[in-house]
C-alpha positions as CSV (number, residue, x, y, z in Angstrom):
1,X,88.1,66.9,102.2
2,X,90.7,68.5,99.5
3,X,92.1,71.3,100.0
4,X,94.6,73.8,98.6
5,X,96.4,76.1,100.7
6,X,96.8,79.3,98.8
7,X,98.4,82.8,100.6
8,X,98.1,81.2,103.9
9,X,94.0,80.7,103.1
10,X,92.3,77.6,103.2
11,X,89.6,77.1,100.1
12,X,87.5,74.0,100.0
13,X,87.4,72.4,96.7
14,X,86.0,68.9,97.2
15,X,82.6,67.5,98.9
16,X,83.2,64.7,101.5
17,X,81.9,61.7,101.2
18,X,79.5,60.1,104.0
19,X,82.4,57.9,106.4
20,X,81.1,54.6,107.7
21,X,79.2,54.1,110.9
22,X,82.4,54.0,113.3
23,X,84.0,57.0,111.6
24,X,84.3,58.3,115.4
25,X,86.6,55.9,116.6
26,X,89.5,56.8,117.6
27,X,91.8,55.3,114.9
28,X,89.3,56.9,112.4
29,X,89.7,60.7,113.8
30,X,93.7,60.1,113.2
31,X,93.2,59.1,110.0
32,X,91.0,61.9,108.9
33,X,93.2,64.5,111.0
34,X,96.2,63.3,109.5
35,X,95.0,63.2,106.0
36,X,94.9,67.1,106.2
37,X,98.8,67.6,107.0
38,X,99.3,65.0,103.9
39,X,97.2,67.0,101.8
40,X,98.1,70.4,103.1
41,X,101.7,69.0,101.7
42,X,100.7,69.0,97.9
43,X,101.5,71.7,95.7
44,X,99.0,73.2,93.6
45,X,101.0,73.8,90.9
46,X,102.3,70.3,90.2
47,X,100.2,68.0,92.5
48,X,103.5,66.2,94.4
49,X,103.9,66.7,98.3
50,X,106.7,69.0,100.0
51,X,109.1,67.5,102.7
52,X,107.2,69.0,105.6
53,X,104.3,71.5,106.3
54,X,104.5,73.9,109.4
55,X,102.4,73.0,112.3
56,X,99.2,75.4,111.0
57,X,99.1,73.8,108.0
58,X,100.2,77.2,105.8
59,X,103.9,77.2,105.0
60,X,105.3,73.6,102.6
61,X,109.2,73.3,102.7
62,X,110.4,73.7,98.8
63,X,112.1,70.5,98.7
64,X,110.5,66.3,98.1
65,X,111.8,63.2,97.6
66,X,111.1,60.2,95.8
67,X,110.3,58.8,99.2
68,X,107.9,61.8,99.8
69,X,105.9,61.3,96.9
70,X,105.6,57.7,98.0
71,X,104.3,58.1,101.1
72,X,101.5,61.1,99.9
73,X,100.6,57.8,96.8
74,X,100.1,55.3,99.5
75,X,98.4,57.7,101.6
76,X,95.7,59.1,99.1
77,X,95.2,55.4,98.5
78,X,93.7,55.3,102.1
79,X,92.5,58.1,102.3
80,X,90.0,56.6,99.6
81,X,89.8,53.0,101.4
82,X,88.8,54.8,104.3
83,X,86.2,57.3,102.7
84,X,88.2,60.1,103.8
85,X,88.2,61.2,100.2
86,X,86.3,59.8,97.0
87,X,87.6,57.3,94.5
88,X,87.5,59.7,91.8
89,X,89.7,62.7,93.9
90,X,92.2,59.8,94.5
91,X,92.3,59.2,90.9
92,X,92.8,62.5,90.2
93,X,95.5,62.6,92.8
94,X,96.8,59.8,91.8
95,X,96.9,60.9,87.7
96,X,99.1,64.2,89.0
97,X,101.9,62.6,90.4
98,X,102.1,60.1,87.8
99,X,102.1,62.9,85.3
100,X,105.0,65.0,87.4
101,X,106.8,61.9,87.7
102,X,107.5,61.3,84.0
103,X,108.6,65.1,83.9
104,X,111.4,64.7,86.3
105,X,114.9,64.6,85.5
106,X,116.3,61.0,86.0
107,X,119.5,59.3,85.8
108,X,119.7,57.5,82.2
109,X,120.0,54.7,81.5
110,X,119.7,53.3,84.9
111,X,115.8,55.3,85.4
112,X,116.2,56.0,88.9
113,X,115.4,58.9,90.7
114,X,117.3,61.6,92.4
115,X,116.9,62.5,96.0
116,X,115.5,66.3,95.8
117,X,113.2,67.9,93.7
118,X,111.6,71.2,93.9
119,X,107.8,70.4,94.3
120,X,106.8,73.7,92.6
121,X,108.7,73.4,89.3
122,X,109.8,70.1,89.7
123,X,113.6,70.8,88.9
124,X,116.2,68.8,90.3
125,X,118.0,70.7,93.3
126,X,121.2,71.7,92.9
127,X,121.0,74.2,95.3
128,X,119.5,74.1,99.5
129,X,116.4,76.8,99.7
130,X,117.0,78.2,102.7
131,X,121.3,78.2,103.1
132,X,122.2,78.2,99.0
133,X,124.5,75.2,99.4
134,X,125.3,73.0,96.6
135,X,123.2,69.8,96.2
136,X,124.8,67.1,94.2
137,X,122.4,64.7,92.4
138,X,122.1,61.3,94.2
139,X,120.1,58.3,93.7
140,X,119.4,56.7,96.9
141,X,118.5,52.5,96.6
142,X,116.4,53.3,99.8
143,X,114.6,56.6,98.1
144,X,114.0,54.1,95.0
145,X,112.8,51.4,96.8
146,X,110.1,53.4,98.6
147,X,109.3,55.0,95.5
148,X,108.1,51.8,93.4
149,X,106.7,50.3,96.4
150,X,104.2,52.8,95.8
151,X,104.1,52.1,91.9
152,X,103.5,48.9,92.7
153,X,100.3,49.3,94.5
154,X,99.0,52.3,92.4
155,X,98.8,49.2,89.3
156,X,96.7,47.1,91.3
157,X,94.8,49.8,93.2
158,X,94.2,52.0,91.0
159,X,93.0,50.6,87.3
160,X,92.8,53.6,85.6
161,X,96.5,54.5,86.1
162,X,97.8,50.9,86.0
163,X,99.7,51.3,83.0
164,X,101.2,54.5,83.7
165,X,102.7,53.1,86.6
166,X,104.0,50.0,85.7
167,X,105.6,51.9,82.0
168,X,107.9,53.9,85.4
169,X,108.1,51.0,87.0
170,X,109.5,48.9,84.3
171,X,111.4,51.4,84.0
172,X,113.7,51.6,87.2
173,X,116.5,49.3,87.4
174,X,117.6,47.8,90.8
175,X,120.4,46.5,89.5
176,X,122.9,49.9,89.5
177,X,123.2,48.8,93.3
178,X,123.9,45.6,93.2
179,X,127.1,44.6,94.4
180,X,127.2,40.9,93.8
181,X,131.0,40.0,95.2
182,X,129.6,41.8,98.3
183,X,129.6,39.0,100.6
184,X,132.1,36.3,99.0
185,X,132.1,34.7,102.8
186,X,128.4,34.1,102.1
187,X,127.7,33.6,98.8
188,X,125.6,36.5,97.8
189,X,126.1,40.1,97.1
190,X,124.4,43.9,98.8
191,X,123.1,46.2,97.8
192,X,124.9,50.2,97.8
193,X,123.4,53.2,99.3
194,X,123.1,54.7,95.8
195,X,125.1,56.6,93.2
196,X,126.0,59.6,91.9
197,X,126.2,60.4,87.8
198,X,129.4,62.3,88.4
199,X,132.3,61.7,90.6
200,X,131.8,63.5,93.6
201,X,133.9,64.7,96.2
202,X,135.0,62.0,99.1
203,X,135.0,58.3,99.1
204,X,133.3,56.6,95.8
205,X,133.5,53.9,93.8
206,X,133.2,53.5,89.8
207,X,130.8,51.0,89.0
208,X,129.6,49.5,85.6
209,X,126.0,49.5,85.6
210,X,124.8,45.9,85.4
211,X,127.9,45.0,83.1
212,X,126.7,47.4,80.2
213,X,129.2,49.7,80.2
214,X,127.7,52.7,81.6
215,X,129.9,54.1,84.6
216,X,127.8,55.0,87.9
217,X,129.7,56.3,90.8
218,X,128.6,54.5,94.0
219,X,129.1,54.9,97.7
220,X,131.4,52.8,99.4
221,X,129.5,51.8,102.2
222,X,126.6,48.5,101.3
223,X,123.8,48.0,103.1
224,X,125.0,44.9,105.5
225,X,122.4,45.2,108.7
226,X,118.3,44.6,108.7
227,X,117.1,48.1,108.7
228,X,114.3,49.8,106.5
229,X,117.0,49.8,103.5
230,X,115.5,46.6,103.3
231,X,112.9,47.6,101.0
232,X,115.2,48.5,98.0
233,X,116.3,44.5,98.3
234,X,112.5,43.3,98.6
235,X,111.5,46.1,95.5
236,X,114.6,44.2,93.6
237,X,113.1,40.5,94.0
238,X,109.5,41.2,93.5
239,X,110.6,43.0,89.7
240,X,113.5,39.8,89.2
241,X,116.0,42.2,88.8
242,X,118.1,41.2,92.0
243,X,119.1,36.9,92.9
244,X,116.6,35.4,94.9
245,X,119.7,34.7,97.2
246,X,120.4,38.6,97.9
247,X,117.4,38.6,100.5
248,X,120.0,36.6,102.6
249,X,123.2,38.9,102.0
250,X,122.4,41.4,105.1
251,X,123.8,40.2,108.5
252,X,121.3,39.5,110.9
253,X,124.0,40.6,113.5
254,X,127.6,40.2,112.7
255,X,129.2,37.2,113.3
256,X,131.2,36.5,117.1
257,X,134.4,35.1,115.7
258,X,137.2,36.8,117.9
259,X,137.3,40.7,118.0
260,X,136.7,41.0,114.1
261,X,132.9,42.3,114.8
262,X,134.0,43.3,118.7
263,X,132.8,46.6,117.6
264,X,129.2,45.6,117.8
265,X,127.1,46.7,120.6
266,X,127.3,43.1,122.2
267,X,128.1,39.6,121.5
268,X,125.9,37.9,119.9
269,X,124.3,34.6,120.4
270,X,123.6,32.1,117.0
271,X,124.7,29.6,115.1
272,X,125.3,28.9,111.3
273,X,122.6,28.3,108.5
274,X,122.3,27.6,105.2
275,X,119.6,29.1,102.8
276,X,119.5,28.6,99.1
277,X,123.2,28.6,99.2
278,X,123.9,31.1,101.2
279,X,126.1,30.9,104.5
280,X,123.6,33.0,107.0
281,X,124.8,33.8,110.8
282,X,121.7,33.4,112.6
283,X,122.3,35.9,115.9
284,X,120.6,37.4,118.6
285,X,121.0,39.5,121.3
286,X,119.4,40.0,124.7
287,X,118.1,42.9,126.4
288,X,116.2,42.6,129.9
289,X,115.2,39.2,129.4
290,X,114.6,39.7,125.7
291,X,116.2,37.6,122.4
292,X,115.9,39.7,119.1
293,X,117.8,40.4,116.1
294,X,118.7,44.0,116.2
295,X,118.4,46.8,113.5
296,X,121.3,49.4,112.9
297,X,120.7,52.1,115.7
298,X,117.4,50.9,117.7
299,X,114.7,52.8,115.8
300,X,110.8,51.8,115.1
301,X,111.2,53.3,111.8
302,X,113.9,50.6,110.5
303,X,112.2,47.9,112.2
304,X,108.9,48.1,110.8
305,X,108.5,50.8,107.9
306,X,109.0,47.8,105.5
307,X,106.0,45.8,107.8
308,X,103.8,48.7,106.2
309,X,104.0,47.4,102.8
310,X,105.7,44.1,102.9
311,X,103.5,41.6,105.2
312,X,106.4,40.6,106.9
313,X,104.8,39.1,110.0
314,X,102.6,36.7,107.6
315,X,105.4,36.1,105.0
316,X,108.3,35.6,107.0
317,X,106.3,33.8,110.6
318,X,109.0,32.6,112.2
319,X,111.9,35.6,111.6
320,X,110.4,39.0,111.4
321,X,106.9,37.9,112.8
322,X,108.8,36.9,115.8
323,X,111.1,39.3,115.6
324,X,108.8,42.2,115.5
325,X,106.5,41.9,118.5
326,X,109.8,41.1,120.7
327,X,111.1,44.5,119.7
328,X,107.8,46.9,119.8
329,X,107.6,44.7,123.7
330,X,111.6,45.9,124.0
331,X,110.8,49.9,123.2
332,X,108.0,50.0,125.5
333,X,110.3,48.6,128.3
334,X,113.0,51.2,127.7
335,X,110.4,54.2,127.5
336,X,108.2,53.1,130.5
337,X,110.4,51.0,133.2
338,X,114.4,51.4,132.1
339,X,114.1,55.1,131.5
340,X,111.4,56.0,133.4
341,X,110.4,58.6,130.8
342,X,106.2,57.3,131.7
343,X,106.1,57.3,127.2
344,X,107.9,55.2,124.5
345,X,108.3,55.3,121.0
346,X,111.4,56.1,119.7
347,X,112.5,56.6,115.8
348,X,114.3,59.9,113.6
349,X,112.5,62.8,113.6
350,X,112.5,66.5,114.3
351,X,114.2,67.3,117.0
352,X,111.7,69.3,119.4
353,X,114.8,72.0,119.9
354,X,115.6,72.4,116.2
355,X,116.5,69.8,113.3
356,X,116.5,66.3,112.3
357,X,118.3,63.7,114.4
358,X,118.0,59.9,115.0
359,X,116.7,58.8,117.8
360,X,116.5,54.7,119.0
361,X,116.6,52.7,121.6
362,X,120.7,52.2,121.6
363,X,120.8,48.8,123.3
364,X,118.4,47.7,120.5
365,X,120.7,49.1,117.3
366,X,123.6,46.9,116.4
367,X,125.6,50.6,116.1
368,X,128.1,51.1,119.4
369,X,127.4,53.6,119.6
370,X,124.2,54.1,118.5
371,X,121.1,55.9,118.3
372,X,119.7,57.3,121.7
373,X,116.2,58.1,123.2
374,X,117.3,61.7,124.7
375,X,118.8,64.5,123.6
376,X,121.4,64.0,125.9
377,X,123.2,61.0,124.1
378,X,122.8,58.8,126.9
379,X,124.2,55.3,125.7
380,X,124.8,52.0,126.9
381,X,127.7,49.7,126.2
382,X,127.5,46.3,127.5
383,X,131.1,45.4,126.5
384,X,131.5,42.6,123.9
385,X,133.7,39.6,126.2
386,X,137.2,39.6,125.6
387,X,137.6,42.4,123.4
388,X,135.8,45.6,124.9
389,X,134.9,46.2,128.3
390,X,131.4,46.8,129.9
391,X,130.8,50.4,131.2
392,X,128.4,51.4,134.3
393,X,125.1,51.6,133.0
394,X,123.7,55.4,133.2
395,X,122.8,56.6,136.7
396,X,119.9,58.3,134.7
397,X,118.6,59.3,131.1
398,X,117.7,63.3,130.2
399,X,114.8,64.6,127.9
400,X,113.5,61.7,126.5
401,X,112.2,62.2,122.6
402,X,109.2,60.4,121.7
403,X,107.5,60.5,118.3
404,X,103.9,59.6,117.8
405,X,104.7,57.6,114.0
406,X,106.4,54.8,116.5
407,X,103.7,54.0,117.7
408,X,101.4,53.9,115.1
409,X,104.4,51.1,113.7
410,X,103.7,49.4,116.3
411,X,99.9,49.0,116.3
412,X,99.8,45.5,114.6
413,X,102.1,43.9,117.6
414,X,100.8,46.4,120.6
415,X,97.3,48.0,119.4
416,X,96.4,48.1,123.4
417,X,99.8,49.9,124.7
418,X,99.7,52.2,121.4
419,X,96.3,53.9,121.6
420,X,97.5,54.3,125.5
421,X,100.5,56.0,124.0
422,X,99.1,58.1,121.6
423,X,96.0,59.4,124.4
424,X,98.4,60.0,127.0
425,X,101.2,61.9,124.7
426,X,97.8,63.9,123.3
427,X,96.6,64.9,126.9
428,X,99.5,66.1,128.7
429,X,101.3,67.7,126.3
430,X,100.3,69.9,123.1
431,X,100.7,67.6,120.8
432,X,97.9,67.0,118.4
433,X,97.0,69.5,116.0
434,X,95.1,70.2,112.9
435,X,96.9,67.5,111.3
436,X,96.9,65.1,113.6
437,X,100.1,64.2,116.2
438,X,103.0,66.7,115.3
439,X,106.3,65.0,114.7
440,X,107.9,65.0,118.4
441,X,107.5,65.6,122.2
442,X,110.5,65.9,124.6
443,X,108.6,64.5,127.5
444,X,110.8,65.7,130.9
445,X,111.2,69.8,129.1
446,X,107.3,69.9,127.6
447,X,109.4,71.3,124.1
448,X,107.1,69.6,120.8
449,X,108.1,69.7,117.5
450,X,105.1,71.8,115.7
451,X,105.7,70.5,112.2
452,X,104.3,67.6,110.1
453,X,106.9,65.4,108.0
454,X,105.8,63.9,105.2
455,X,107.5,60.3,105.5
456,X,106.2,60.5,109.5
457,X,102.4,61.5,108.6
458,X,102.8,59.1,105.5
459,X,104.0,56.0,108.0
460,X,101.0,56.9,109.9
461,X,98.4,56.6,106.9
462,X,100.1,53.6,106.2
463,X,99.3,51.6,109.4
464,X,95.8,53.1,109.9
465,X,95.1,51.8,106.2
466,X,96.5,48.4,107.2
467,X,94.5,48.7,110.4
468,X,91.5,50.0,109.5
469,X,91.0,48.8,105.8
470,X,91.9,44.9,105.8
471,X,95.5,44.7,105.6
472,X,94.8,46.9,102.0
473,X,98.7,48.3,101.0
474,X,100.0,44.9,101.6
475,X,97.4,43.5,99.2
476,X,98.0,46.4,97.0
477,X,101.5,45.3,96.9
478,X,101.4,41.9,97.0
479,X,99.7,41.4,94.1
480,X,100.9,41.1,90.4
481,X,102.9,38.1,91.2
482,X,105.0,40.0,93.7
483,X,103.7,37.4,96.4
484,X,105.4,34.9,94.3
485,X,108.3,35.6,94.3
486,X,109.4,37.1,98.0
487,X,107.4,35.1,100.1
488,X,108.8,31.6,99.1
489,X,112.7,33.5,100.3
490,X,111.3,35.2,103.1
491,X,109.0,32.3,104.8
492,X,111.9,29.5,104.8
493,X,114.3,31.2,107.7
494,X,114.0,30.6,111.4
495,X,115.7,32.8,114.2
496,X,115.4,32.3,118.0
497,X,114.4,35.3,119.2
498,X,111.5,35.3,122.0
């Protein structure tokens, strides 16, 4: 069903197509559900999704992202897969955003997008809506990445609008993040967080823009752990814009040699490898019985938002489609029997008592310390042998924060234990709305964060598509040759994690 929400009123504008036979299955009542907090996102004006959308569906925040508009493109092509909506609304849908995308203002020559955009007018924001502080304009590889991930699909799912979205595609280049003397103690380079078009205040670094000449100025932090900046690496291969070589520049941990990475959250266990040239630690650690590669703080999210698009599991079998299973089994034993909150599933998101924060399993997050799973902070630090001690593990942890979108992630490794998840949160708190599961619960307080976030709902759509429609945004993206050129990288590395 669309929908435009206009002064708070909800007008009907759209007839809905008859849904398949098992359109009351569970999975099937999310999607539809949560197809209306995607939808109430999208302004009228300009067709591109807000940020977020209050609880009752009537009040959009004025600010997207690239990664926004991604998420509400992938979405609307589900939405159709799964009869939610007709092929010739998605379309239109789909025709909108392509048309406010050429309209924004982007960096030139490099074509990338900035990080905030007002929805309504689609200016770039130089200024926060609701506090007046100065926004600088950023390009964020991450932001990016998501961004033509979508592009990508919309060429092969969506004919009509093929061309349109490969001309934006074509032209984003991946290569103003590429560091490529990154890593000289591997061989390869990393890609940066992003850049800014003018100096900004605080650490940066001048870079020239893929040796033309053009100055960017770039963070000074790279992208060195397996997290979901991933995707801006994969996005890179799959156009040729990045080295083949780069997909093996990220640490899988960091390396045990003396104290140098005693930082870490523990000491790893590996050896050395070599892939296309490239000098690769291949660690793991161990968590109640458990050998896995870790991601930077312990979320769902930057384990497997990149599984949405990229079949990673089927691509890369015996790394990430290890590696993935052991982790969604880790999360669940932290929610259910170490912290004893009786729910699991822990990624950023609202924070039930006001904001955004991060929120991970910490012994799963390479970061010491890292992300937690209550509002309370409470971490774990194993010590790292010879160079930090171990401290007494926590006599208890506090008000647990659990966010429906992790287990939706998870579905492809632990469809059983999800859909137990998602009931239970559903039935004993108020957490389901007219959009579907709102962002957060704090289990132990009762406190649930009433809004919908448009990269949460849009990681929902993603894995009931994948769930519910044959796999279809990894086809989507797979095709035009992308298959190609990432899977022969990604399939060829092996890590011992069980």
């Amino acid at each position: 069903m669309r929908k435009a929400v206009l002064s708070g009123l909800l007008v009907l504008s759209v007839a809905v197509p008859a849904l398949p036979a098992n359109a009351d299955s569970v999975l099937h009542r999310y999607a539809r559900d949560t197809w209306r907090s995607m939808d109430a996102m999208v302004e009228p004006a300009t067709g591109l999704p807000a940020d977020k959308v209050t609880g009752d569906l009537k009040t959009r925040a004025k600010v997207t992202s690239p990664t926004n508009v991604a998420t509400y493109l992938w979405s609307t092509l589900t939405a159709r897969d799964l009869r939610i909506i007709s092929r010739g609304d998605a379309a239109d849908r789909v025709g909108r955003v392509l048309a406010a995308l050429r309209k924004l203002e982007r960096n030139t020559p490099t074509g990338q997008f900035y990080n905030w955009y007002d929805p309504a007018t689609l200016r770039l924001v130089t200024a926060w809506p609701d506090t007046g502080d100065p926004v600088r304009p950023f390009a964020s590889s991450v932001d990016n990445g998501w961004l033509a991930t979508a592009l990508m699909m919309v060429r092969n799912a969506v004919p009509s609008h093929a061309k349109a979205a490969g001309e934006l595609l074509a032209s984003m280049d991946f290569r103003s993040y590429y560091d490529p003397a990154a890593r000289p103690d591997a061989g390869t380079g990393l890609l940066r967080g992003g850049f800014w078009p003018e100096p900004p205040e605080g650490c940066h670094v001048p870079s020239d823009y893929a040796g033309t000449g053009v100055t960017v100025y770039s963070t000074c932090h790279h992208y060195g752990a397996p997290a979901e900046t991933r995707i801006g690496q994969y996005v890179g291969i799959a156009l040729g814009q990045l080295p083949r070589e780069s997909y093996f520049g990220p640490y899988r941990t960091f390396p045990d040699n003396a104290c140098d990475f005693g930082w870490q959250e523990q000491k790893p266990v590996g050896s050395w490898k070599r892939y296309l040239g490239v000098n690769v630690w291949e660690g793991t650690y161990e968590y109640r019985g458990l050998r896995y590669v870790p991601n930077w703080g312990g979320s769902m999210f930057e384990a497997l938002m990149p599984d949405l698009v990229v079949p990673e599991a089927a691509w890369a079998p015996r790394s990430w489609g290890r590696n993935h299973p052991v982790f969604v089994r880790a999360q669940i034993e932290h929610g259910l029997d170490e912290a004893e909150y009786g729910y699991w599933g822990f990624s950023p998101s609202n924070d039930p008592h006001g904001g955004y924060r991060e929120y991970g399993v910490d012994q799963l997050g390479m970061d010491e310390p890292g992300y937690t799973t209550d509002r309370e902070r409470t971490s774990t630090d194993p010590g790292y042998e010879g160079c930090r001690p171990a401290k007494p593990e926590p006599a208890a942890y506090g008000d647990g924060v659990v966010t429906p979108h992790a287990s939706f992630l998870a579905l492809p490794y632990a469809r059983s234990a999800a859909l137990d998840n998602l009931a239970r949160l559903r039935r004993d708190f108020d957490a389901y709305g007219p959009g579907g599961f709102y962002d957060a619960v704090a289990v132990r307080s009762g406190v649930v964060s009433k809004w919908y976030l448009a990269l949460d709902q849009g990681m929902v759509m993603a894995a009931l598509g994948n769930a519910l429609a044959d796999g279809n945004l990894h086809r989507y993206f797979a095709g035009s040759g992308v298959e190609a050129k990432l899977r022969p990288v990604m399939q060829i590395e092996e890590w011992d994690v069980r």
